[in-house]
GUTIPA-295298 format. One record per residue (C-alpha): residue number from 1; chain; x, y, z. Coordinates in steps of 0.25 Angstrom, whole numbers. Layout:
{dofi NUM; 'A'; {X; Y; Z}}
...
REM end
This chain:
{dofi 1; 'A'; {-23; 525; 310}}
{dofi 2; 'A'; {-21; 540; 313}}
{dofi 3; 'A'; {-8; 544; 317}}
{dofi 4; 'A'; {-9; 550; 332}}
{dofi 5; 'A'; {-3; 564; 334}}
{dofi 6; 'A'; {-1; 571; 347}}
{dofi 7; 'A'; {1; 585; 353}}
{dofi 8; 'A'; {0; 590; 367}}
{dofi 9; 'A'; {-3; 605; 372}}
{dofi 10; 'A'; {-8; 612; 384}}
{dofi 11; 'A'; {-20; 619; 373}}
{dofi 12; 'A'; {-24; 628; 384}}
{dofi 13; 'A'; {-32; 640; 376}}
{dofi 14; 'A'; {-35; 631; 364}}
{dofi 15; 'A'; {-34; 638; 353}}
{dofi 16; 'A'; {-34; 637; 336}}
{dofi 17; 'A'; {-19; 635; 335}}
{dofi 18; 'A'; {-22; 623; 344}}
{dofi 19; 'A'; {-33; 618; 335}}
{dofi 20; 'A'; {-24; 620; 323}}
{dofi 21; 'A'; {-12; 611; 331}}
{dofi 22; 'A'; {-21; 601; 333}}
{dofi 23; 'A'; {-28; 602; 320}}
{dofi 24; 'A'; {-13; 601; 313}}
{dofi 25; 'A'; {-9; 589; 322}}
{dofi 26; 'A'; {-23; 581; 321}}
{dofi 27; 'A'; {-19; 582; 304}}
{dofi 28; 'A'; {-10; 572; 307}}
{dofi 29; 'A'; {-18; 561; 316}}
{dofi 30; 'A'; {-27; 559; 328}}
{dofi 31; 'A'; {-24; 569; 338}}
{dofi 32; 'A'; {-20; 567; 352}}
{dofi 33; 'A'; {-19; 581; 362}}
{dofi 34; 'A'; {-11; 580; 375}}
{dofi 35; 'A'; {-16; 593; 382}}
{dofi 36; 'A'; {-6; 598; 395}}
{dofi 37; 'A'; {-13; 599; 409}}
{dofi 38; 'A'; {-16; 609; 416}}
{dofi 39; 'A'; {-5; 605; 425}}
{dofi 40; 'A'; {5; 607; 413}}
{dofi 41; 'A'; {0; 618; 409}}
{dofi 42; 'A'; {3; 625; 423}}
{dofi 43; 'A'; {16; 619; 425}}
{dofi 44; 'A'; {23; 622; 410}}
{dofi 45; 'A'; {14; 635; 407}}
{dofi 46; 'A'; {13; 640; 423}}
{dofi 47; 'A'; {-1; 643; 423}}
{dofi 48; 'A'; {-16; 638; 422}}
{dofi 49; 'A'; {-21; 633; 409}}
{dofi 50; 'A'; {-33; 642; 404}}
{dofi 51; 'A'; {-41; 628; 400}}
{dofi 52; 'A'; {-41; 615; 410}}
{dofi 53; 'A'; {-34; 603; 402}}
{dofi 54; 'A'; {-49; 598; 404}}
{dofi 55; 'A'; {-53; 608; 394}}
{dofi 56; 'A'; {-42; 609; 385}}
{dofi 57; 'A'; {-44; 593; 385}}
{dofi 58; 'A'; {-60; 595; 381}}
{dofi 59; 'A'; {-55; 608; 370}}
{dofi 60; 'A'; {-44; 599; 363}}
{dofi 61; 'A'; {-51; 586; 364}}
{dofi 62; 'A'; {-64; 593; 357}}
{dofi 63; 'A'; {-55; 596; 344}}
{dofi 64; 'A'; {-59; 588; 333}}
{dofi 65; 'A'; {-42; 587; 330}}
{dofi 66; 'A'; {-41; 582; 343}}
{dofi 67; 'A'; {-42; 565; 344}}
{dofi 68; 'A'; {-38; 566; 359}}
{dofi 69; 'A'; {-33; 573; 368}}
{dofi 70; 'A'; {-28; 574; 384}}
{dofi 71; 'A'; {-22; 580; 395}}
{dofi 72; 'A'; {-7; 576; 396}}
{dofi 73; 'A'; {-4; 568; 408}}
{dofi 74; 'A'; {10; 573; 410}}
{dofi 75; 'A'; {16; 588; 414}}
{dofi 76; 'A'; {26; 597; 407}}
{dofi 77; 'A'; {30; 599; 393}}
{dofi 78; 'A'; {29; 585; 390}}
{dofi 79; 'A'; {16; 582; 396}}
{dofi 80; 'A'; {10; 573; 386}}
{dofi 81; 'A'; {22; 563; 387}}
{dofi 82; 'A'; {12; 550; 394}}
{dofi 83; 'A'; {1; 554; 383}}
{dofi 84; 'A'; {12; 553; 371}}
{dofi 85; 'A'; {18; 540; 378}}
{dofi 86; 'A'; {3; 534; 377}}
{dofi 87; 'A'; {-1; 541; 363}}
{dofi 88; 'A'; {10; 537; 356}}
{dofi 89; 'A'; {7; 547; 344}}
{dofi 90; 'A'; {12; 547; 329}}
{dofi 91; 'A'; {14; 562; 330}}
{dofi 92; 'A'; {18; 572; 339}}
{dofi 93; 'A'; {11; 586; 334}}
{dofi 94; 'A'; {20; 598; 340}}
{dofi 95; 'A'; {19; 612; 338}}
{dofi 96; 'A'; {31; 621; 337}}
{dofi 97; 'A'; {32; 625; 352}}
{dofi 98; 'A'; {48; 623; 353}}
{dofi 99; 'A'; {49; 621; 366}}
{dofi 100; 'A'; {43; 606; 369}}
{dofi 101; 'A'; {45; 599; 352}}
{dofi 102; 'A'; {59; 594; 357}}
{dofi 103; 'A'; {52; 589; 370}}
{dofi 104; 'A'; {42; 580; 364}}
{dofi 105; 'A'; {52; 575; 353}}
{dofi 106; 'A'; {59; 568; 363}}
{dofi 107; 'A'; {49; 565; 371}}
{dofi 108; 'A'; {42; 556; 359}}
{dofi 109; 'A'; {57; 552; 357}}
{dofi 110; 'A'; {58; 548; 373}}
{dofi 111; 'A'; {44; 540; 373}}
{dofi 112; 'A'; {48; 533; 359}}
{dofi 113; 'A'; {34; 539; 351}}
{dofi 114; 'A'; {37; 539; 337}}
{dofi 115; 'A'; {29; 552; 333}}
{dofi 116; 'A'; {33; 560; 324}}
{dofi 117; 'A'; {31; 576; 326}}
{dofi 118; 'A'; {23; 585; 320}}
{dofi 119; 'A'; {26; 601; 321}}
{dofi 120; 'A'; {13; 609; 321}}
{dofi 121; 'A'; {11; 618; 309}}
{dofi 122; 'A'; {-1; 625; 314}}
{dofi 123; 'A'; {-4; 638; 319}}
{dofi 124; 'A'; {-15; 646; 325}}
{dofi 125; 'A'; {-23; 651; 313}}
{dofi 126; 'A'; {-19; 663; 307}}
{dofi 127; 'A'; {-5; 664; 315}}
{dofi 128; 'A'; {8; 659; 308}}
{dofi 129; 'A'; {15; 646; 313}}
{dofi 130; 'A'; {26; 651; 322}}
{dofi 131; 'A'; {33; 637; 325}}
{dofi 132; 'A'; {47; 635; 330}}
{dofi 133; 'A'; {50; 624; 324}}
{dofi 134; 'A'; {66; 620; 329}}
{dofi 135; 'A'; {64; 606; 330}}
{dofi 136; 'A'; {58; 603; 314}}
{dofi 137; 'A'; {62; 615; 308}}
{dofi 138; 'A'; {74; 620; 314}}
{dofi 139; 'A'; {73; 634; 313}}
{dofi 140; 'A'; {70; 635; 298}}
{dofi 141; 'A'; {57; 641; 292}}
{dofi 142; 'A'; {51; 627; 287}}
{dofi 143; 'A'; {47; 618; 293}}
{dofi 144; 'A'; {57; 605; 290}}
{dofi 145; 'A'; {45; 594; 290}}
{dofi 146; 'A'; {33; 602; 282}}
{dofi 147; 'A'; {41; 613; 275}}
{dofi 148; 'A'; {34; 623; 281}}
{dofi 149; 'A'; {36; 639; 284}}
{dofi 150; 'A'; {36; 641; 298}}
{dofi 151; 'A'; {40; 655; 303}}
{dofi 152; 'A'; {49; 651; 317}}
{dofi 153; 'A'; {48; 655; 330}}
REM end
């Protein structure tokens, strides 16, 4: 049985470095995509989204990485919390952003899933990886579980 790995987003403006997440994150099971609302979107980013989650829904969902994917039922930071609750995922695929890792950490701790966490190597092609990796790598220039050269943020 394939392990499942979840990530979550607002992917407004799809673009290649979200293909290449995607494509790194489905490398280790079936992929699930918890997408923000458009609600979410306006309250965290205090504007409109450029695509209605009803297309960024049909643009992720069409990605041959992609198994499955939805619009998160819940609002802020955290928005995907019921669909983890129900998903129950062997991995939690998390790119570098520094500002919510911590969060979801203890939100997995809080709801007692056992994944393990997975840090995104993947950039947009042709641009170096620029990751501020505090939680795994603690300021150093590897990366403490693959060993690799990251230049930090």
């Amino acid at each position: 049985m394939s392990k499942k790995v979840f990530v979550s987003g607002c992917y407004d403006m799809l673009h290649s470095g979200h293909v290449a997440f995607f494509e790194e994150a489905a490398a280790y099971g079936d992929l699930y995509v918890g997408i923000g609302s458009d609600r979410t979107i306006a309250e965290l980013k205090a504007r409109k989204t450029i695509n209605s989650d009803a297309e960024r829904l049909y643009m992720v969902s069409s990605l041959k990485s992609v198994k499955q994917a939805w619009i998160n039922s819940g609002s802020g930071l955290l928005d995907f919390e019921n669909e983890l609750r129900e998903l129950r995922p062997d991995i939690f695929f998390v790119n570098a952003d520094g500002h919510t890792y911590n969060r979801k950490i203890n939100l997995c701790k809080y709801i007692k899933t056992n994944c393990a966490f997975k840090l995104a190597h993947t950039a947009k092609p042709g641009f170096i990886p620029r990751l501020f990796c505090k939680a795994l790598c603690q300021h150093t220039r590897h990366c403490d579980s693959c060993g690799r050269s990251y230049r930090l943020v």
